[in-house]
C-alpha positions as CSV (number, residue, x, y, z in Angstrom):
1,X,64.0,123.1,82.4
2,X,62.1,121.7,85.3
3,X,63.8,123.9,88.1
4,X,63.6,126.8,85.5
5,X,60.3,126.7,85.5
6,X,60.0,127.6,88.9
7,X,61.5,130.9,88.7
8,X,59.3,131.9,85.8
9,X,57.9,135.3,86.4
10,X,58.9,138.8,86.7
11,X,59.2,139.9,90.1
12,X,62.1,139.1,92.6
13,X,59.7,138.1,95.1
14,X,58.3,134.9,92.5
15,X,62.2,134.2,92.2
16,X,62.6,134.0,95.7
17,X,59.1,131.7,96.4
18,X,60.5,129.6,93.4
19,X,63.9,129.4,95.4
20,X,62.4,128.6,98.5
21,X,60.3,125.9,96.9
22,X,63.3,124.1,95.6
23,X,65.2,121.1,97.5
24,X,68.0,122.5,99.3
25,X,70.6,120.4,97.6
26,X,69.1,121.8,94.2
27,X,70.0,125.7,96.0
28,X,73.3,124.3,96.2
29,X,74.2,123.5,93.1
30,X,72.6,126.1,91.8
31,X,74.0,128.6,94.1
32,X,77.7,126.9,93.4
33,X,77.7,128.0,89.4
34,X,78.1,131.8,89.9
35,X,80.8,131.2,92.9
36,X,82.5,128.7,90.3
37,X,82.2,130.7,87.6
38,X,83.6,134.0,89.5
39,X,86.3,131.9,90.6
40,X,87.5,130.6,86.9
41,X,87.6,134.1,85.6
42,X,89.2,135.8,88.4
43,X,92.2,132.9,88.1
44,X,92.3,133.5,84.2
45,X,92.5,137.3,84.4
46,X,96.0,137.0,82.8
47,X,95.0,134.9,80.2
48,X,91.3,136.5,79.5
49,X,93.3,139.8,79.4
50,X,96.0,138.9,76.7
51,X,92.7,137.6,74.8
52,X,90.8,140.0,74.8
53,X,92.0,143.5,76.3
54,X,91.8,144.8,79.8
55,X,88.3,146.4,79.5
56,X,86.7,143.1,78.2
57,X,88.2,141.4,80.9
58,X,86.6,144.1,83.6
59,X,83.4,143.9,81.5
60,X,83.0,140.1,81.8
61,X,84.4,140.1,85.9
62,X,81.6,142.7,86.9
63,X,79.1,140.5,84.5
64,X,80.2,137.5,86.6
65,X,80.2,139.2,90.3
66,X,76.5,140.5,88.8
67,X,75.1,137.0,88.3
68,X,77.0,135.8,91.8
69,X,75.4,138.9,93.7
70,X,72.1,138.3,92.1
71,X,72.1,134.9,93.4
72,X,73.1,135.5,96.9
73,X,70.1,138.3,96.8
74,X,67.9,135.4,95.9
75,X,69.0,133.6,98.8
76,X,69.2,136.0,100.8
77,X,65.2,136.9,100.4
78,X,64.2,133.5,100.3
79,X,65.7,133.0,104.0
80,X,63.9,135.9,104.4
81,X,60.4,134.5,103.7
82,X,61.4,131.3,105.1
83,X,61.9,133.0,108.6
84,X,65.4,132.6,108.9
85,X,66.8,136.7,107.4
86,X,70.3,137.3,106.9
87,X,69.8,140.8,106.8
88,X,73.8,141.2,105.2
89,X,73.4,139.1,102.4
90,X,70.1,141.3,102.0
91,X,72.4,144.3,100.7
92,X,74.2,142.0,97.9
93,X,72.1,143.7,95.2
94,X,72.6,147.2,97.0
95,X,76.8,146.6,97.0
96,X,76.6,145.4,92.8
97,X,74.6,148.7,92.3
98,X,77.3,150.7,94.3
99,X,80.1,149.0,92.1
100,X,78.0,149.5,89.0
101,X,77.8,153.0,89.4
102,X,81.4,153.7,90.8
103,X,82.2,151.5,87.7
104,X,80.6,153.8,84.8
105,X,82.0,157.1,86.9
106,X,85.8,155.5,87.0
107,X,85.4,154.8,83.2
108,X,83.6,158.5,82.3
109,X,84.4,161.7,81.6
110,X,85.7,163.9,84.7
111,X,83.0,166.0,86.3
112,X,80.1,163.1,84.8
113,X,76.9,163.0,86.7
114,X,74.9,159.9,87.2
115,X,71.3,160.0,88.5
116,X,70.5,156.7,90.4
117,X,66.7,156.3,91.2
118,X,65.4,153.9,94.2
119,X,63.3,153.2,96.8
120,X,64.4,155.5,100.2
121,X,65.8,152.7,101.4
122,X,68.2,151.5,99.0
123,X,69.6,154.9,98.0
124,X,69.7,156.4,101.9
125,X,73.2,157.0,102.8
126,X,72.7,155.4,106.5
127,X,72.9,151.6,108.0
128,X,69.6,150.6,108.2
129,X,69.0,150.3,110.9
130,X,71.9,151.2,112.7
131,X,72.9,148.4,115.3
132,X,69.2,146.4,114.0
133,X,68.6,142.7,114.0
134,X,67.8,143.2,110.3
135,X,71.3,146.3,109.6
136,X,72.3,146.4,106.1
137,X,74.3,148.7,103.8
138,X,72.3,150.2,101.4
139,X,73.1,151.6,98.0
140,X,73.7,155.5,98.9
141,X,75.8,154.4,102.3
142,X,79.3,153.0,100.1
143,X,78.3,156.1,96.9
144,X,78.5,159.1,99.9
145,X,81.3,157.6,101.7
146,X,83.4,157.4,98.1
147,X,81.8,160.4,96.2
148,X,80.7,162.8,99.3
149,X,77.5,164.3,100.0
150,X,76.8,165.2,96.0
């Protein structure tokens, strides 16, 4: 409860403060559940899959790589406001979004729309910036490249 309470709030930014504010060998272990996790269920597929059914299975993997990609995001910005930016790990949250959305168009209806509102910067289909100290791979860069220019 007492690291939790550091991450109270709603915004990413109090999450990464609260992050930042912890003891690095307390952002290790907490950064080491999701990567656990996401291991255990990708070495059961078989196993989850005979239990429960193929689409569970995907359901709970892309829950998992969620919760693993949200925490590298937190990292990600508190280096960030600690001075020290990894501008790839940046575009975690960008790359699940991607996913998500390729996700709900594989399992839809053919010819299904999906509107995806952003910020300009996370739906632009361009590295940003291309060849920058700070390049990353936004949202709209992988969904053109796979969808086309629709």
């Amino acid at each position: 409860m007492e690291v939790s309470e550091s991450f109270a709030g709603g915004s990413g930014l109090v999450l990464a403060y609260g992050h930042l504010g912890l003891d690095p060998a307390v952002q290790d272990r907490l950064s080491a559940v999701p990567g656990r996790l996401l291991n255990r269920v990708t070495v059961m597929r078989d196993i989850c899959i005979e239990h429960g059914g193929r689409t569970a299975y995907e359901d709970a993997l892309a829950d998992v790589r969620a919760a693993w990609r949200n925490d590298q995001m937190q990292c990600a910005m508190a280096e960030l406001l600690g001075g020290t930016p990894d501008a790839a790990d940046l575009g975690a949250r960008d790359r699940h979004l991607a996913d998500s959305v390729l996700q709900l168009l594989d399992r839809s209806a053919p010819d299904t729309w999906i509107v995806a509102t952003a910020h300009n910067v996370h739906i632009q289909r361009t590295v940003n910036p291309e060849g920058g100290p700070l390049a990353r791979v936004p949202m709209g860069h992988p969904l053109a490249k796979e969808l086309g220019a629709e």
